[in-house]
C-alpha positions in Angstrom: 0.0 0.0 0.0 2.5 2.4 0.9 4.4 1.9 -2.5 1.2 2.6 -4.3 0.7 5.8 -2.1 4.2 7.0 -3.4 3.7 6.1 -7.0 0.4 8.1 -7.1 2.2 10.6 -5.4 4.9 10.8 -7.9 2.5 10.7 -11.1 0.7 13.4 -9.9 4.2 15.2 -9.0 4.6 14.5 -12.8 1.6 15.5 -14.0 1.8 18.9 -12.0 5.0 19.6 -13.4 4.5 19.3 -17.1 0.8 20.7 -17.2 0.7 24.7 -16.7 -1.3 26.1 -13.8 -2.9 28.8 -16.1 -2.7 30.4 -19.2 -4.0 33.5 -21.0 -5.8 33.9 -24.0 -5.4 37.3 -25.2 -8.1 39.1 -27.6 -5.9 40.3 -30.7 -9.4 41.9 -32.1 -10.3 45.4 -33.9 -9.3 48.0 -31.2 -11.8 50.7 -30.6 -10.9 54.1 -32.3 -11.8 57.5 -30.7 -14.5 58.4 -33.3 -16.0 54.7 -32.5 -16.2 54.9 -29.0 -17.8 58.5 -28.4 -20.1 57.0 -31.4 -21.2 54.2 -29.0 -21.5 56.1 -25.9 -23.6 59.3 -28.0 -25.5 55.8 -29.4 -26.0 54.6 -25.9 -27.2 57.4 -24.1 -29.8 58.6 -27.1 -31.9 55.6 -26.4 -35.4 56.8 -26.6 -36.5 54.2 -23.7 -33.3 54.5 -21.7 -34.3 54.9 -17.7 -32.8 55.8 -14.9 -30.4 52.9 -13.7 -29.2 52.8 -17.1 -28.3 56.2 -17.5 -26.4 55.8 -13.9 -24.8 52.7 -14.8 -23.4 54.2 -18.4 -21.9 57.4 -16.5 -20.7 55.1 -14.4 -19.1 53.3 -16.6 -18.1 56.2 -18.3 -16.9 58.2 -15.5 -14.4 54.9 -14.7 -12.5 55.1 -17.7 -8.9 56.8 -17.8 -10.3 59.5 -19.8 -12.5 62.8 -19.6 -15.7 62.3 -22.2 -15.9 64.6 -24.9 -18.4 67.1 -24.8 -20.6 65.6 -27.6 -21.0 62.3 -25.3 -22.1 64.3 -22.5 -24.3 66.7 -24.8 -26.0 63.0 -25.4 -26.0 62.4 -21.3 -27.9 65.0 -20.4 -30.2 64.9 -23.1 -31.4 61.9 -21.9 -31.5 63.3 -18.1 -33.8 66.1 -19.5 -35.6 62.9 -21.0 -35.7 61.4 -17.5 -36.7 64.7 -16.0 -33.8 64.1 -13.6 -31.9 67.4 -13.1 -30.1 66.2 -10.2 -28.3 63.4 -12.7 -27.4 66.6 -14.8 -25.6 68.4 -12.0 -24.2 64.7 -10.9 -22.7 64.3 -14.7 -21.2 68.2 -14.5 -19.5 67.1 -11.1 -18.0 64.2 -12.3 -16.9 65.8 -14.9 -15.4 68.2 -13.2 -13.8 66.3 -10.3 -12.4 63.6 -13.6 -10.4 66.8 -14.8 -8.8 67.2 -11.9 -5.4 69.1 -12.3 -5.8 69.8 -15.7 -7.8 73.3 -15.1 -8.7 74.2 -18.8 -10.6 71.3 -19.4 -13.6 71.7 -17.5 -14.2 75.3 -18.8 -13.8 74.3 -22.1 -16.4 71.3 -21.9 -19.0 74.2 -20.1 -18.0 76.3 -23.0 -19.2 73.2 -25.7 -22.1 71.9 -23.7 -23.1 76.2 -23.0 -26.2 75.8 -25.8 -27.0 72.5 -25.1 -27.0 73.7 -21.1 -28.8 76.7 -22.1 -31.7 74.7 -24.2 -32.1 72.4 -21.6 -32.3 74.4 -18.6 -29.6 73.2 -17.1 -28.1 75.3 -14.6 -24.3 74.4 -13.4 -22.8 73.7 -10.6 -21.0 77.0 -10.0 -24.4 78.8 -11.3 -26.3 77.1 -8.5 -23.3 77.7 -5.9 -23.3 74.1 -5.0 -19.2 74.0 -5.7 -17.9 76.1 -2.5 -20.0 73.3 -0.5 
């Protein structure tokens, strides 16, 4: 028995040793140009029948990538809060947008400056227009 024991034992030494613990299959598909992905987000968010969670989960989504959105993606975001009727997700979009700019100071005035009709047409006050940003 104990000689079996230590021939299993050894096999499966064997067996560990020549078989890889893991390996990684690495998508070598079409990457995603610039023009493509703002296409899919203004797509996404100018779903007649989008709700609420979805428009959340999208900006989430959105606001998690290592990027700032362009101005025509968020044009498309807060169209579809004005849809919604949800104001508050408007000012929530201009925050994040804001805080994702972080040290680069030009780049939040500039998207204000973009979105200023679409702001304007909407209603849409900011969040230095409703003094909510010395809070």
């Amino acid at each position: 028995l104990l000689i079996a024991v230590f021939h299993y034992y050894a096999n499966c030494q064997q067996i560990m040793t020549r078989t890889p613990l893991a390996s990684r299959s690495f998508s070598h598909g079409k990457v995603e140009t610039d023009e493509e992905f703002d296409a899919r987000w203004v797509t996404y968010f100018s779903k007649p029948d989008i709700d609420a969670w979805e428009l959340k989960k999208g900006m989430n989504t959105l606001i998690g990538y290592d990027l700032v959105p362009e101005a025509k993606i968020l044009d498309s975001a807060l169209r579809a809060c004005r849809r919604l009727d949800d104001l508050a997700s408007a000012i929530r979009i201009l925050e994040a947008v804001k805080d994702k700019s972080g040290p680069h100071k030009d780049i939040y005035p500039y998207l204000i400056q973009e979105l200023g009709p679409t702001l304007a047409e909407l209603g849409i006050s900011t969040p230095e227009q409703l003094g909510i940003d010395k809070l």
